[in-house]
C-alpha positions as CSV (number, residue, x, y, z in Angstrom):
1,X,0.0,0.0,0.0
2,X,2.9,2.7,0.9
3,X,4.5,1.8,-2.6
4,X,1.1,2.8,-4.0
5,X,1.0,5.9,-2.2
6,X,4.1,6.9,-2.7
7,X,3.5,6.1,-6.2
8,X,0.2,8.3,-6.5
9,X,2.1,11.3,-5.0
10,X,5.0,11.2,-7.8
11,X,2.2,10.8,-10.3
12,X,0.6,14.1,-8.8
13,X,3.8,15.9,-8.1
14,X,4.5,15.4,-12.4
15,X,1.4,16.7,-13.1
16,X,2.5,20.6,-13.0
17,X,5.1,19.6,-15.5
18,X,2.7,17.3,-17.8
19,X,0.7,20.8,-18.0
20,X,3.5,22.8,-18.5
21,X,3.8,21.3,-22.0
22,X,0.8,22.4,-23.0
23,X,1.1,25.4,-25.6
24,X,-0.5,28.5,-24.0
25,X,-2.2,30.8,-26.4
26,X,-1.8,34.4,-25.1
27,X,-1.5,38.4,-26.0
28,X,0.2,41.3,-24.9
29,X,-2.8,44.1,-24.7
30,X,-0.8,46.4,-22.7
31,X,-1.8,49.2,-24.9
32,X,-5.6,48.5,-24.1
33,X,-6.3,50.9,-21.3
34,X,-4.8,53.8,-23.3
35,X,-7.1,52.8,-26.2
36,X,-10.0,52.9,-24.2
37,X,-9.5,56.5,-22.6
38,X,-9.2,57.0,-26.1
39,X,-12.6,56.1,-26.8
40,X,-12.1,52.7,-28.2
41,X,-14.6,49.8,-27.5
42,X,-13.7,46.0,-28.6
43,X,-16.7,44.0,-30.2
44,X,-16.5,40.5,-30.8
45,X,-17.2,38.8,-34.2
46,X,-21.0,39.0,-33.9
47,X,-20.9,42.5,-33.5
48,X,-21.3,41.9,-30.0
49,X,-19.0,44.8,-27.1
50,X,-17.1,43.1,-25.2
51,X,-14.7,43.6,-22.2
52,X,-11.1,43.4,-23.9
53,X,-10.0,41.0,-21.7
54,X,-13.1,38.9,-21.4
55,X,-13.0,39.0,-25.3
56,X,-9.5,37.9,-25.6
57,X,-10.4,34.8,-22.9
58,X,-13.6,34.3,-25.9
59,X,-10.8,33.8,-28.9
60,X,-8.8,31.4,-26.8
61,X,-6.2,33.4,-25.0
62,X,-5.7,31.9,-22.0
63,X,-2.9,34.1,-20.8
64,X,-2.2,38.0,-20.7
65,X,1.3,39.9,-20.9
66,X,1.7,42.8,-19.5
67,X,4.7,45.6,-19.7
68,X,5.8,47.5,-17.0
69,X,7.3,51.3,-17.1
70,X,9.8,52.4,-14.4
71,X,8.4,56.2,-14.9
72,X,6.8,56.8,-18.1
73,X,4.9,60.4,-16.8
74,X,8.5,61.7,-16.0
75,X,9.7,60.3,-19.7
76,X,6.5,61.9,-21.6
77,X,5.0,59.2,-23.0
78,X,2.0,59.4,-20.3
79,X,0.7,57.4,-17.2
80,X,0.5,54.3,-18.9
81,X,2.3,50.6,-18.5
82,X,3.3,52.0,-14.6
83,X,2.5,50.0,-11.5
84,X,-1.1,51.5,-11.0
85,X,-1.9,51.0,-14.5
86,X,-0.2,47.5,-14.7
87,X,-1.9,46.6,-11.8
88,X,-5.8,47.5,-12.9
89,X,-5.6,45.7,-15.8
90,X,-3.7,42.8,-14.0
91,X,-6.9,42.6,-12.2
92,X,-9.4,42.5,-14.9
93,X,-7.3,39.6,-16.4
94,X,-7.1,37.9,-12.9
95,X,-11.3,38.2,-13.1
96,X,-11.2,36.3,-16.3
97,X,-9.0,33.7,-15.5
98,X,-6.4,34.8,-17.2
99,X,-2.2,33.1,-16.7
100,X,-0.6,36.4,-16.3
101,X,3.1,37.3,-17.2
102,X,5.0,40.3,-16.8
103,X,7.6,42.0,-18.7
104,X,9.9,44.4,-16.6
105,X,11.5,46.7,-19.4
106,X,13.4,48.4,-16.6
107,X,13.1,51.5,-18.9
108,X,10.7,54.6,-18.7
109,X,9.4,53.6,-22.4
110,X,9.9,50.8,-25.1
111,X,12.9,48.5,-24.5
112,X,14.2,46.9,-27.8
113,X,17.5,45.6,-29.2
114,X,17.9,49.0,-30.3
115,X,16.5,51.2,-27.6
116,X,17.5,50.1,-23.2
117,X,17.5,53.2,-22.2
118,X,18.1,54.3,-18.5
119,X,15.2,55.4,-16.3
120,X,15.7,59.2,-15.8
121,X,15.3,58.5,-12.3
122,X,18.5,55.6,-11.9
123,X,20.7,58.0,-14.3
124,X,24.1,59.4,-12.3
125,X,23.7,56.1,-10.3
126,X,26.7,53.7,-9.5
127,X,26.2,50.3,-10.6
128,X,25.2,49.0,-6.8
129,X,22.5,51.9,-7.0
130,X,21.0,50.7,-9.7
131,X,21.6,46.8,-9.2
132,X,19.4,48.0,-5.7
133,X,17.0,50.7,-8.0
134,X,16.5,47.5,-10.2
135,X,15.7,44.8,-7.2
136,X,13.6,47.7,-5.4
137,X,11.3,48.4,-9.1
138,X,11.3,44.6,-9.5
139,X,9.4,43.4,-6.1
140,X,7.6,46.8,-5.8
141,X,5.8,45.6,-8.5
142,X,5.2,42.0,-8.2
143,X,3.8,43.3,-4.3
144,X,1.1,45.3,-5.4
145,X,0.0,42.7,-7.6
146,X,0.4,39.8,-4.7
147,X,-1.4,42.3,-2.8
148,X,-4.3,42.0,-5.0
149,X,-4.1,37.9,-4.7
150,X,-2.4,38.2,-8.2
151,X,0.2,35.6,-8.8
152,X,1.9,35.8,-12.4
153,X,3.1,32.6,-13.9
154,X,6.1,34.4,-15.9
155,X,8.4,37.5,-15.1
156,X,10.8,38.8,-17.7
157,X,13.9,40.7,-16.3
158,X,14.1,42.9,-19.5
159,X,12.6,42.8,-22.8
160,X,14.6,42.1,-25.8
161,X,17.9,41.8,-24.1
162,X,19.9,41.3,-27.1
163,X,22.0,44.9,-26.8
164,X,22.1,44.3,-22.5
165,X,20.3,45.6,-19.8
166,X,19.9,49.5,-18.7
167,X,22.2,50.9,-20.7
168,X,25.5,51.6,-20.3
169,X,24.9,50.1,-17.3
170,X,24.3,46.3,-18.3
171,X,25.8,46.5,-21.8
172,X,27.1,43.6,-23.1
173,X,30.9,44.5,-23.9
174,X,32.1,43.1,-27.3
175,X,35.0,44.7,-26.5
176,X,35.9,41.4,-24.3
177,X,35.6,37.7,-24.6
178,X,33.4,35.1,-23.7
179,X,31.7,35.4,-20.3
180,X,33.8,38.9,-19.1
181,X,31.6,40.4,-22.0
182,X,28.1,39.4,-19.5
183,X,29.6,40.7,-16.2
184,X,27.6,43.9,-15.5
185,X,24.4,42.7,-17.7
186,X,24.6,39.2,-15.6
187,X,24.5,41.6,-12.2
188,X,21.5,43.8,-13.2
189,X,19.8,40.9,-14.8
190,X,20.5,38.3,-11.7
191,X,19.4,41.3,-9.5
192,X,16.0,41.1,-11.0
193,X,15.8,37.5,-11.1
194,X,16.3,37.3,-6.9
195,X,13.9,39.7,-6.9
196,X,11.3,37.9,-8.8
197,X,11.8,35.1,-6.7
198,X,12.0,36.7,-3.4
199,X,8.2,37.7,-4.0
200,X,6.8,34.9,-5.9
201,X,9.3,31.7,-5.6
202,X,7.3,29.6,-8.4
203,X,7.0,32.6,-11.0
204,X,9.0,31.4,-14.0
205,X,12.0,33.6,-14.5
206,X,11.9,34.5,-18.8
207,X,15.3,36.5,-20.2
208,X,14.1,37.3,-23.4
209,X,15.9,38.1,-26.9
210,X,14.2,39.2,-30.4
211,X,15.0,37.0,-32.4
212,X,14.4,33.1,-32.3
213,X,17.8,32.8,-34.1
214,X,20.1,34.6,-31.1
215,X,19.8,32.3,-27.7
216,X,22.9,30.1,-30.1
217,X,25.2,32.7,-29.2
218,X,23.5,34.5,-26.1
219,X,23.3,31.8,-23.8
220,X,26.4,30.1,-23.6
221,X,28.4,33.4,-22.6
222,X,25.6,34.2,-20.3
223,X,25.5,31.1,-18.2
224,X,29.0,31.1,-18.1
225,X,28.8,34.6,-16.5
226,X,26.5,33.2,-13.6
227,X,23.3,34.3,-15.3
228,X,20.3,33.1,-13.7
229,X,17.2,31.8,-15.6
230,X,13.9,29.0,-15.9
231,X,12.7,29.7,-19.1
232,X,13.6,31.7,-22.5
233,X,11.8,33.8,-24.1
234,X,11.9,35.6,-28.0
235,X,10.3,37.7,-30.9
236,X,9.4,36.0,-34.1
237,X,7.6,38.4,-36.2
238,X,7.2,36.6,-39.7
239,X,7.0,38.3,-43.0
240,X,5.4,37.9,-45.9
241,X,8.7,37.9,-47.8
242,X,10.0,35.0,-45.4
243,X,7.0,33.2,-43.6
244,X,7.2,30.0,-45.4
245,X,10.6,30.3,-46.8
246,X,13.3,27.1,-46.0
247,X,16.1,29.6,-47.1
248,X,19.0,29.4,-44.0
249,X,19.3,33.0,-43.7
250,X,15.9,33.4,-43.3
251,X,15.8,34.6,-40.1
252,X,11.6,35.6,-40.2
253,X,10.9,32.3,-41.6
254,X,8.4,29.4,-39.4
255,X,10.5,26.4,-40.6
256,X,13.9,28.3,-39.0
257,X,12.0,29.6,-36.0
258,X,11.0,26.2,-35.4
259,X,14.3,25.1,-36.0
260,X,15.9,27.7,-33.6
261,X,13.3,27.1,-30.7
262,X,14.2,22.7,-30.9
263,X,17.9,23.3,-30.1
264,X,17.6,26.3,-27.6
265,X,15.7,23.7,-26.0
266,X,18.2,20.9,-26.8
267,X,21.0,23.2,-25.6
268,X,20.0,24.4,-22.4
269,X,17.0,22.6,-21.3
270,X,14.5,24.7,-20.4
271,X,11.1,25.8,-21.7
272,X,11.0,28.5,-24.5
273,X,8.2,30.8,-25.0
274,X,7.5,33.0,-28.3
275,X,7.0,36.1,-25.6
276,X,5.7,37.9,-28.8
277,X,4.8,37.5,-32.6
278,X,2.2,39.3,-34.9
279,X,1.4,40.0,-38.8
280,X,0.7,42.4,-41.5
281,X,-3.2,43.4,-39.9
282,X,-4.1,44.6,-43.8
283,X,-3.5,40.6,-44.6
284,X,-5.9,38.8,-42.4
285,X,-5.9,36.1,-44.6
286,X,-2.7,35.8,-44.6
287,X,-2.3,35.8,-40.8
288,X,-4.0,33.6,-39.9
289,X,-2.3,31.2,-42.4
290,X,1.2,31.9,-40.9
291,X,-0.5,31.7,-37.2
292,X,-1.9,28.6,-38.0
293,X,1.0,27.2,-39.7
294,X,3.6,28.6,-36.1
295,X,1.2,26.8,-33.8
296,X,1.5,24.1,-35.8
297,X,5.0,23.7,-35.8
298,X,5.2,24.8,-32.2
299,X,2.7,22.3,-31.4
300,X,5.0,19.4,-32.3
301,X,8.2,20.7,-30.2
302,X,8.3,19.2,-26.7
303,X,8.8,22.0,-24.1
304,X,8.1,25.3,-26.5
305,X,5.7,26.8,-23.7
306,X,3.6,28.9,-25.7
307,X,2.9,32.1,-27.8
308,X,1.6,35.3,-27.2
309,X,0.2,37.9,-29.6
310,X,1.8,41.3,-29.5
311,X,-1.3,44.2,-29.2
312,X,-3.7,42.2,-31.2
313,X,-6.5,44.5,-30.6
314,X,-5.0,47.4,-32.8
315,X,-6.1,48.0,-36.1
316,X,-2.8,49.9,-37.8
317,X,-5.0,53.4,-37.7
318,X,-5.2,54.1,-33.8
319,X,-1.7,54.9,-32.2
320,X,-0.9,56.6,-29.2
321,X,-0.3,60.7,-28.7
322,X,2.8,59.4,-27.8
323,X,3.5,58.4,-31.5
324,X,2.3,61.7,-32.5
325,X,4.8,63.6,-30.5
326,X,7.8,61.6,-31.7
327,X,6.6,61.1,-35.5
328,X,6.2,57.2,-35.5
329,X,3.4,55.5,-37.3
330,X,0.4,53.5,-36.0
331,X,1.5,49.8,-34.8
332,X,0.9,47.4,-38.4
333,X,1.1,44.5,-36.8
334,X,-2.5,44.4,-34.7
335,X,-5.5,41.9,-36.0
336,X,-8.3,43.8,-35.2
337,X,-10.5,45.8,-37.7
338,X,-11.2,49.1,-37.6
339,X,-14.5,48.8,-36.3
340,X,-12.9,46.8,-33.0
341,X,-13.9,43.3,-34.4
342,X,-10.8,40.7,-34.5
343,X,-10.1,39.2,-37.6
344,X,-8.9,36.0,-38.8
345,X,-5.5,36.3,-37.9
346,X,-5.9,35.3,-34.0
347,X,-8.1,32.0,-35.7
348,X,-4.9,30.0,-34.4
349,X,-5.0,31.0,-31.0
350,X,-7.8,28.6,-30.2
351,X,-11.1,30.1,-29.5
352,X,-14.5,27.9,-29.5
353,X,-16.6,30.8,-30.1
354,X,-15.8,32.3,-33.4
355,X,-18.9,33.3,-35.1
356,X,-19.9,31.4,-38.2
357,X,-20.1,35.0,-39.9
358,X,-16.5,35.4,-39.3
359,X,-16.1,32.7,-42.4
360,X,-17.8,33.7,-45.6
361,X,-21.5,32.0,-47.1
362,X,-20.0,29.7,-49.4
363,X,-16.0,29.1,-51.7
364,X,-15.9,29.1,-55.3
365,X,-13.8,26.6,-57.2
366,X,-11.7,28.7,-60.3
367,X,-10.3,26.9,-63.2
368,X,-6.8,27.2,-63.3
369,X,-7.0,30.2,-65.6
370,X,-8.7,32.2,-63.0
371,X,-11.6,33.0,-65.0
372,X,-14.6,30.5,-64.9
373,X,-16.3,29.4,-61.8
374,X,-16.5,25.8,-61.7
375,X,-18.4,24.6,-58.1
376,X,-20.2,26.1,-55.3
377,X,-18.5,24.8,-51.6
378,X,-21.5,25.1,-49.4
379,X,-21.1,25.5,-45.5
380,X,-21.1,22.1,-43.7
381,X,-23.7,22.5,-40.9
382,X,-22.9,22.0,-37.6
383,X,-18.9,22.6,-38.7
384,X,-17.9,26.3,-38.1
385,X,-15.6,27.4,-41.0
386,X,-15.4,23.7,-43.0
387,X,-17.0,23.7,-46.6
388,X,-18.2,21.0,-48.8
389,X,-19.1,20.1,-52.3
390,X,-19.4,17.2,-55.1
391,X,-16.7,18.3,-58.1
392,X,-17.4,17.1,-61.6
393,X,-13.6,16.6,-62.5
394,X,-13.3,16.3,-66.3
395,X,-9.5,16.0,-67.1
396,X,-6.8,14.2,-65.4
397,X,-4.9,16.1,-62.9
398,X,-7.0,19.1,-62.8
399,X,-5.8,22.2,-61.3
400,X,-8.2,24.8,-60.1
401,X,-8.2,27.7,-57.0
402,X,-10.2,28.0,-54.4
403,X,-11.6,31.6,-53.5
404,X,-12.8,33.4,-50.8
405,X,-15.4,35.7,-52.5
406,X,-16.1,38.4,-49.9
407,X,-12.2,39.3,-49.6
408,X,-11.2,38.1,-52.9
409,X,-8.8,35.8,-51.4
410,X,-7.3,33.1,-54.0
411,X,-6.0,29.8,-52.4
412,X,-3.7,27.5,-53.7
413,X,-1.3,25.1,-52.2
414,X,1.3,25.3,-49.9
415,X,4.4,24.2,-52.0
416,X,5.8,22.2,-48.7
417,X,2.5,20.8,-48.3
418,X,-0.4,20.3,-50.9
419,X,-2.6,19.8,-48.3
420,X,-2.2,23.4,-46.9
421,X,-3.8,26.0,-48.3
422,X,-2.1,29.1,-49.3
423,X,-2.8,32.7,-50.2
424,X,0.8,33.8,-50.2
425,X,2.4,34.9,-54.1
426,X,4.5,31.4,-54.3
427,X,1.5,29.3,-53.8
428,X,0.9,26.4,-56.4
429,X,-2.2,25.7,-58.0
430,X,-4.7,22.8,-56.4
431,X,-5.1,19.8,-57.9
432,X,-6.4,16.6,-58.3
433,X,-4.0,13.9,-57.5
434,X,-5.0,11.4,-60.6
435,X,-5.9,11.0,-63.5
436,X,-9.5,9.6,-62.6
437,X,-12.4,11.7,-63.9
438,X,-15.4,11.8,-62.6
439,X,-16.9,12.8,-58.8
440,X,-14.8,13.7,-56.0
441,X,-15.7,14.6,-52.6
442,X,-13.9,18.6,-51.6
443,X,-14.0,19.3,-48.3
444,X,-12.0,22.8,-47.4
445,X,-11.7,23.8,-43.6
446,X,-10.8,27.3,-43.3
447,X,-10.4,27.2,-39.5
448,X,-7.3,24.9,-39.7
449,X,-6.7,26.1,-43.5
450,X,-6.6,22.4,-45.5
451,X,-8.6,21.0,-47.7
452,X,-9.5,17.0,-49.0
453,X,-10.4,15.1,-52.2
454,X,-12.5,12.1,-52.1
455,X,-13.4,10.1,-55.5
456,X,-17.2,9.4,-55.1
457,X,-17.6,6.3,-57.0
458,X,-21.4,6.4,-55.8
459,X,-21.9,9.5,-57.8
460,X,-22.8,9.4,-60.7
461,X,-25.7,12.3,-62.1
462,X,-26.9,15.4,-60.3
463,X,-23.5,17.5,-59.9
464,X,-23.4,21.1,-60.4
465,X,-20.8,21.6,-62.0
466,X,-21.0,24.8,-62.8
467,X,-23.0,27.5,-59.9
468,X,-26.4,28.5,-61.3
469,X,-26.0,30.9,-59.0
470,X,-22.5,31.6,-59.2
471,X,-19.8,33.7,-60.7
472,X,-17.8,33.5,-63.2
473,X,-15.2,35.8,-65.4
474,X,-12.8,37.1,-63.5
475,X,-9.6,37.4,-65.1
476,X,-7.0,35.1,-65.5
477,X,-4.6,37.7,-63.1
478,X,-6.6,37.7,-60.0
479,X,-5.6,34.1,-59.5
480,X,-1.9,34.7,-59.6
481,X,-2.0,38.4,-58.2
482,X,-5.2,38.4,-55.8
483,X,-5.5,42.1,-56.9
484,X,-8.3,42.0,-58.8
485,X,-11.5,41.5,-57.8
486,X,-13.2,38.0,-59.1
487,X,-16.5,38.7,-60.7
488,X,-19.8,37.7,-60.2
489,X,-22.6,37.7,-62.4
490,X,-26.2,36.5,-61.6
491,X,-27.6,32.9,-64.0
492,X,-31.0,32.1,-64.6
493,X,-32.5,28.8,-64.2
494,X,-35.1,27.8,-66.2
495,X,-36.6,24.4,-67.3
496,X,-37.7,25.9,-70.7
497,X,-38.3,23.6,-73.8
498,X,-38.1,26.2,-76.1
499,X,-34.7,27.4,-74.3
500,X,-31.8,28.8,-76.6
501,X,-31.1,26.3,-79.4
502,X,-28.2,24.7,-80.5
503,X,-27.3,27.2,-83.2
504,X,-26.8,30.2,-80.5
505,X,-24.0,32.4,-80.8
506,X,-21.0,31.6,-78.4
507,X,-22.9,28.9,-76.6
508,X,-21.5,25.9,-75.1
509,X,-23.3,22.9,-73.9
510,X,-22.4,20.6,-71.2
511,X,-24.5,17.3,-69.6
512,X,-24.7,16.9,-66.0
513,X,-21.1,15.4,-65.3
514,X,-19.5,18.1,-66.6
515,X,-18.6,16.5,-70.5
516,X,-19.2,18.6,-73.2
517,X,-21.4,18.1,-76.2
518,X,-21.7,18.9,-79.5
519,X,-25.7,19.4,-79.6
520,X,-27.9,18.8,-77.1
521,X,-30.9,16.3,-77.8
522,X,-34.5,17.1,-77.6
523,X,-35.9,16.8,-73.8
524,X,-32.3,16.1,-72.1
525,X,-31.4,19.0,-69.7
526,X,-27.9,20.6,-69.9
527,X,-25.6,22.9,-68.6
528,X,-25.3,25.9,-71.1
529,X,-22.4,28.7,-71.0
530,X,-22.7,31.8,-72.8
531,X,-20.4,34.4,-72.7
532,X,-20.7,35.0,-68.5
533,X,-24.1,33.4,-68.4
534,X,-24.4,29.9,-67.6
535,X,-28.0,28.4,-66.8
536,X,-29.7,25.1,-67.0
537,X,-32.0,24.1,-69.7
538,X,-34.2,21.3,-71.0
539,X,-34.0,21.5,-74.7
């Protein structure tokens, strides 16, 4: 009995870690109180206003990260992102349910590879002051929120480390070798870590990099130095230039982040966390097929902790007056609309609520030519975002696109994969893989972004093969561009006996399996094409 006790309290002391590998879906929205004192309200994709963290918990977040501002008032950017404000949204995220990590920049504004500014408030300091500022900043923070009952799963000490900490304080010194080069950033950054842990022992202590490619040369110098850390944590912003690419030096690429995440893992064994990613929020399409495509990836690597969204909930128009002062643009990267509804591109994050209107009423099936319509996908009831349809294939290997009509998006194949759809410039045509005619079975699912072909060797008559009510006509450089729009034109249907005969201009007849015929014959019904018309008729 005491072995199978003892037993049973192993089993339960592994289950923290079993959960561990579980890949959280989460956003920085750290930029959301700002945007409401700005007006701003968040809707969800039924048009319904919703709490922004309450609608993040709705798309499948089930963490929040939050930065943290040493004194941004005294700086100028405004009393955002400091401990009162961190705090009350802390708290409405705590409310939800929410895993909470925060991300000490240790700065008065943005920390960045490029930018570690000092806090005007620790400049003139020795190092000791600031190694104490640093500690003191650090647990007054991570108090107020334990204060609250507010326990954060992760802390960063810094945010995108790769230049050093506080600088010229913790500056990494290339003028040295090896480990002497971490000295000073090892002693701010260790300073931090003690900190974190003198407050919450369990938090998860995150140094993080931008860059999935840079722990290969960070880490082994820092640990050498006596660096101190459980998990790490990068930036892997993908582009559309580089998403899908297998290219080495591709350093915004899925396949190298991947890649780059296995052997920090291998190397140093611990956890690594994509502590922020995003995407072009004019290509929503196109998000959410890179998303999709990172969580998959991510999904299959043992010990990759999770990945959070960087300020999802901006739509590339609002910015902050901040921005205005300084000259910078609006953030580009958000995936909300303009009217404060998400779009497609936080699909991969997980949610179990996304509204069927999210997806559009029904695909169209293009010829390879871009410019006929050859099949209707119709929704698949009960199955948000998966489409169905019977396709009439007439020629052996045929290639065809499918389209989103409402954006004009035009889907073809992953080249990796071919059963991965893709809307990005390199993507291959579909296509039928054989050189059997007849009926197959197309099922597409736009949530997960794949698609099927079944022969139907039951089927036999009855196939649309062109959409009565479809569209047809758009031209042959939408399907390679996607910067056209495609087309539509209404058909009539009509069971007519006196329909257009066989001697009509520019017609084309077709019987229902999709073969074409020379002349129809009397009281047969057929498929007729004219021009951009196409309509059934009994002749």
């Amino acid at each position: 009995m005491r072995f199978f006790f003892s037993l049973f309290c192993l089993l339960c002391l592994a289950l923290p870690s079993l959960h561990a590998q579980r890949l959280v879906s989460g956003a920085d929205v750290s930029w959301c109180t700002e945007m409401e004192a700005d007006g701003r309200k968040f809707y969800n994709a039924a048009g319904e206003e919703r709490d922004i963290f309450a609608l993040m918990k709705e798309l499948g977040m089930t963490a929040i990260r939050l930065r943290v501002w040493v004194d941004p008032t005294t700086y100028g950017y405004g009393a955002w992102c400091d401990k009162a404000d961190v705090v009350a949204k802390a708290k409405r995220a705590h409310a939800q349910g929410l895993d909470l990590m925060i991300d000490f920049h240790y700065s008065d504004t943005f920390a960045d590879p490029e930018h570690q500014n000092v806090p005007k408030a620790w400049e003139g300091m020795t190092m000791d002051e600031v190694k104490q500022a640093l500690a003191n900043h650090t647990t007054d923070v991570l108090q107020a929120l334990k204060d609250e009952g507010i326990t954060p799963k992760w802390v960063q000490v810094g945010n995108e480390t790769n230049s050093g900490l506080v600088l010229d304080y913790g500056k990494i010194d290339w003028d040295k070798t090896g480990a002497a080069r971490f000295t000073n950033y090892v002693a701010l950054s260790n300073a931090g870590y003690d900190a974190v842990k003198s407050v919450f022992p369990y938090a998860q202590v995150i140094v993080h990099l931008g860059g999935t490619e840079n722990p290969r040369w960070f880490f082994p110098d820092f640990k050498a130095a006596g660096g101190k850390f459980d998990m790490i944590g990068v930036s892997h912003y993908p582009t559309e230039a580089e998403w899908n690419s297998t290219a080495s030096d591709a350093t915004h690429s899925n396949v190298n982040a991947e890649k780059y995440i296995r052997e920090a893992i291998s190397t140093f064994n611990v956890p690594v966390m994509v502590c922020e990613t995003g995407f072009d929020v004019t290509k929503p399409a196109l998000a959410q097929e890179v998303m999709i495509d990172l969580f998959n990836r991510l999904k299959a690597v043992s010990n990759c902790a999770g990945i959070f969204y960087w300020e999802p909930e901006v739509d590339g128009v609002w910015k902050p007056k901040y921005y205005e002062t300084v000259g910078w643009n609006a953030y580009g990267m958000g995936a909300f609309t303009t009217d404060g509804k998400p779009t497609k591109a936080l699909d991969a994050f997980g949610g179990k609520t996304v509204a069927d209107n999210a997806y559009p009423d029904s695909l169209l099936i293009y010829d390879k030519d871009g410019k006929n319509v050859l099949l209707k996908l119709r929704p698949v009831a009960g199955q948000t975002g998966v489409f169905a349809g019977q396709f009439n294939v007439t020629e052996a290997w045929q290639n065809f696109f499918i389209v989103d009509p409402e954006t004009n998006t035009w889907y073809g194949s992953d080249p990796s994969d071919k059963t991965k759809l893709s809307s990005a410039s390199d993507h291959w045509n579909l296509w039928i893989s054989s050189d059997k005619t007849g009926v197959y079975d197309i099922t597409v699912d736009m949530v997960n972004l794949t698609w099927t072909h079944t022969f139907n060797e039951s089927a036999t008559a009855g196939i649309e093969v062109l959409p009565i009510d479809g569209a047809a006509g758009a031209s042959s450089s939408s399907a390679s561009s996607s910067s056209s729009s495609a087309s539509s034109s209404s058909s009539s249907s009509s069971s007519s006996s006196s329909g257009a005969s066989s001697s009509s201009s520019g017609a084309r007849y077709f019987d229902l399996l999709g073969r074409r015929v020379s002349a129809p014959v009397h009281g047969q019904l057929y498929i007729v094409k004219q021009g951009r018309q196409v309509s059934k008729r009994v002749f």
